[in-house]
C-alpha positions in Angstrom: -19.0 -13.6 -8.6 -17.5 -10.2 -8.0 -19.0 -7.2 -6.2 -18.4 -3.6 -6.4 -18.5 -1.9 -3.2 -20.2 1.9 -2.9 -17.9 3.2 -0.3 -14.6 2.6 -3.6 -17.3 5.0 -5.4 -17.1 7.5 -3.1 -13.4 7.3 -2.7 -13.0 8.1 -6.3 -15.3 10.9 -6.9 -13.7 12.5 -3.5 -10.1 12.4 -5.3 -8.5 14.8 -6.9 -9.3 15.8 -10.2 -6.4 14.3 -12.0 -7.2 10.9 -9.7 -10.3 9.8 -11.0 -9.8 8.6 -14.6 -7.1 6.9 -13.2 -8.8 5.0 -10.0 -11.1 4.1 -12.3 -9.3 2.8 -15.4 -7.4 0.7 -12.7 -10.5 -0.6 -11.3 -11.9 -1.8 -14.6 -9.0 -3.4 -15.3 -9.0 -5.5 -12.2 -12.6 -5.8 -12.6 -12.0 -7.3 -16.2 -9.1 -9.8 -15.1 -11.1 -11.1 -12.3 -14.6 -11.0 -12.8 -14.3 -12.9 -8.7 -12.5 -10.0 -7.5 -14.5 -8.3 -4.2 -13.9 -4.5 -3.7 -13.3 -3.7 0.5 -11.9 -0.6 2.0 -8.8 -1.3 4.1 -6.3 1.2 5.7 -8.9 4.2 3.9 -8.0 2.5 0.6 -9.8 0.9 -1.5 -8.4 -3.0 -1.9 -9.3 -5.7 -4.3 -9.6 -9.1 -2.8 -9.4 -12.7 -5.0 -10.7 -15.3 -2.7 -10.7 -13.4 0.8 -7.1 -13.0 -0.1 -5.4 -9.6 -0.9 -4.7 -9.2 -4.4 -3.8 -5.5 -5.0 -5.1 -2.1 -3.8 -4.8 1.4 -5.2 -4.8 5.0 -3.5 -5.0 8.6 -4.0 -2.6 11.4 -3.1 -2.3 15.2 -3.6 0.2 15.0 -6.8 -0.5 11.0 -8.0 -1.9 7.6 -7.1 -0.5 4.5 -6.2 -1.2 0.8 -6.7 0.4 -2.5 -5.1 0.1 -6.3 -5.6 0.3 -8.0 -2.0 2.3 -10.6 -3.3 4.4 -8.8 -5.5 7.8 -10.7 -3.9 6.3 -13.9 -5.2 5.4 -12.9 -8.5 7.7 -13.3 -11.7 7.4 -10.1 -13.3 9.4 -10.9 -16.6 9.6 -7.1 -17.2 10.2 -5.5 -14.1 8.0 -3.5 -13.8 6.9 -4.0 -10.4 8.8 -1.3 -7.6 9.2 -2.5 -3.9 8.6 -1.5 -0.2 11.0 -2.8 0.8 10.8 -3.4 4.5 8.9 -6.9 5.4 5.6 -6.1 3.2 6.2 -8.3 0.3 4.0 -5.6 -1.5 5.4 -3.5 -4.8 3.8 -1.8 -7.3 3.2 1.1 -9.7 4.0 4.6 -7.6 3.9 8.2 -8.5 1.3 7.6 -11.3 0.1 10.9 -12.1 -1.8 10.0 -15.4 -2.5 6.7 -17.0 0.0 7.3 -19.5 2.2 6.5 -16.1 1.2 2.6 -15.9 2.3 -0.4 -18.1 0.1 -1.1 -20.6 -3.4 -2.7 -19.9 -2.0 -6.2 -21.6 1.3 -6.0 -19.0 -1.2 -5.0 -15.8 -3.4 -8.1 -16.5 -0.8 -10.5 -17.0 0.4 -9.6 -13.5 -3.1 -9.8 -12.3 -3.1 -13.3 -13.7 -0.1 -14.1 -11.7 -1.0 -12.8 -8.6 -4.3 -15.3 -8.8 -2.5 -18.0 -9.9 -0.4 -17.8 -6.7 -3.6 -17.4 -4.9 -4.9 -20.1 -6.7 -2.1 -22.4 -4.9 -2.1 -21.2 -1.3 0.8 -18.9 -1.4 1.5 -16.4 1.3 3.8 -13.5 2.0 6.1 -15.2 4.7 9.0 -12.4 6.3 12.3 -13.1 5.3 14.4 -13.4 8.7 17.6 -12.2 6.6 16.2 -8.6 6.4 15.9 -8.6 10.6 20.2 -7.9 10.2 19.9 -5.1 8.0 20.9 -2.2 10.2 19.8 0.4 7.6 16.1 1.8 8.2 13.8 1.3 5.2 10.9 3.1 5.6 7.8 1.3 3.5 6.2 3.6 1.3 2.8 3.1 2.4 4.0 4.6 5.8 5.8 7.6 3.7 2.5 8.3 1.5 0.4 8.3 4.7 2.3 11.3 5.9 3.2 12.8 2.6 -0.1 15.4 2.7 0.7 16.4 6.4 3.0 18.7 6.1 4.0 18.6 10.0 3.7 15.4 10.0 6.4 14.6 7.3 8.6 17.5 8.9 8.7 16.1 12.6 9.4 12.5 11.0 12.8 14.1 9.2 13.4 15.6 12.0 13.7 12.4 14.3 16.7 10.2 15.2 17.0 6.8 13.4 16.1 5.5 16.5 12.9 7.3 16.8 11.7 6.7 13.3 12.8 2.9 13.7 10.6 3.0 16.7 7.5 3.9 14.4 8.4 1.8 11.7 8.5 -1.7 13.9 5.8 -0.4 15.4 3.6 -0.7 12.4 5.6 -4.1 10.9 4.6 -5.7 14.0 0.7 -5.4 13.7 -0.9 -8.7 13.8 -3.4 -7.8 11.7 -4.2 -4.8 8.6 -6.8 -3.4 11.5 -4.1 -3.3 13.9 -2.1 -2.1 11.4 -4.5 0.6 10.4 -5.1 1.9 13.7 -1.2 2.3 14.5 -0.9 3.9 11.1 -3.5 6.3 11.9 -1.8 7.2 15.3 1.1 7.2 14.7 0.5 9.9 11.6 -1.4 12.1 14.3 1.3 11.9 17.5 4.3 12.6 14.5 2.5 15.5 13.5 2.8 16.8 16.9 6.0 16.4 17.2 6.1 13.2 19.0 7.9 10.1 19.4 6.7 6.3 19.9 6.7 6.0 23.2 6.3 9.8 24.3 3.8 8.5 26.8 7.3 7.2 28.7 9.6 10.1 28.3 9.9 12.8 31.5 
């Protein structure tokens, strides 16, 4: 049996305007899909889970929302609809949705909700792919981009930083054992870039 959690209420009336019908015609949706999904709050996000497992999540921004399926790599998605991280998430999704007009139709979103149970459903999990670990060129996930997207300073200092700065931030957060971990380091890393600094400041003379 699913469960709807209070604290995904609160995140939607808090939105912005534009936000809300759209938060919550996603939620539905999910809802209606999978009647097992369980609502939790991860990263400040809300996040739907399908057998304690992450099956998507959805968030709020200044200008539009954003939604990922956590095992978008492994899913078919016949129409491509689905845009990636990159990086060594495995997640893609529906970005820069600023009305619901934005997302696939609600026939195309369940079928990928479908699929992202069904691989549930038979154990899979997001394994890194070791091939990316030779790709010199930084890809910045855009979960850590939207995170600093409504901090002005923030997003200025990161342009500002060497590739080897940034890179420092960015395997920073891939490396988290854990979302909490992952969380945490998100959340600290958005406050030292927004004072200008870098990774391992703490070091520097």
């Amino acid at each position: 049996m699913g469960s709807r959690l209070q604290r995904v209420d609160e995140y939607i009336i808090k939105s912005a305007e534009f936000a809300i019908p759209i938060l919550d015609y996603w939620r539905e949706t999910v809802h209606a899909a999978c009647p097992d999904v369980k609502e939790i709050m991860k990263w400040s996000m809300p996040f739907f889970e399908y057998k304690n497992y992450n099956l998507c999540n959805m968030a709020a921004f200044k200008n539009h929302c954003g939604f990922h399926f956590w095992l978008a790599s492994k899913m078919s998605d016949p129409d491509q609809l689905l845009s990636g991280d990159e990086g060594n998430t495995g997640m893609a999704g529906f970005k820069k949705i600023a009305k619901i007009e934005d997302l696939p139709s609600e026939e195309q979103i369940v079928a990928l909700i479908n699929d992202a149970m069904s691989l549930i459903d038979k154990g899979v999990k997001l394994t890194k792919d070791p091939a990316k670990k030779v790709v010199k060129e930084l890809v910045v996930p855009d979960y850590f981009l939207e995170a600093i997207e409504d901090n002005p300073d923030a997003e200025e200092n990161f342009e500002r930083f060497t590739l080897s700065q940034k890179k420092e931030y960015v395997d920073w957060i891939l490396e988290a054992k854990s979302e909490t971990t992952r969380l945490k380091r998100m959340q600290q890393a958005v406050e030292w870039i927004e004072e200008g600094k870098t990774r391992n400041w703490k070091y520097q003379r």
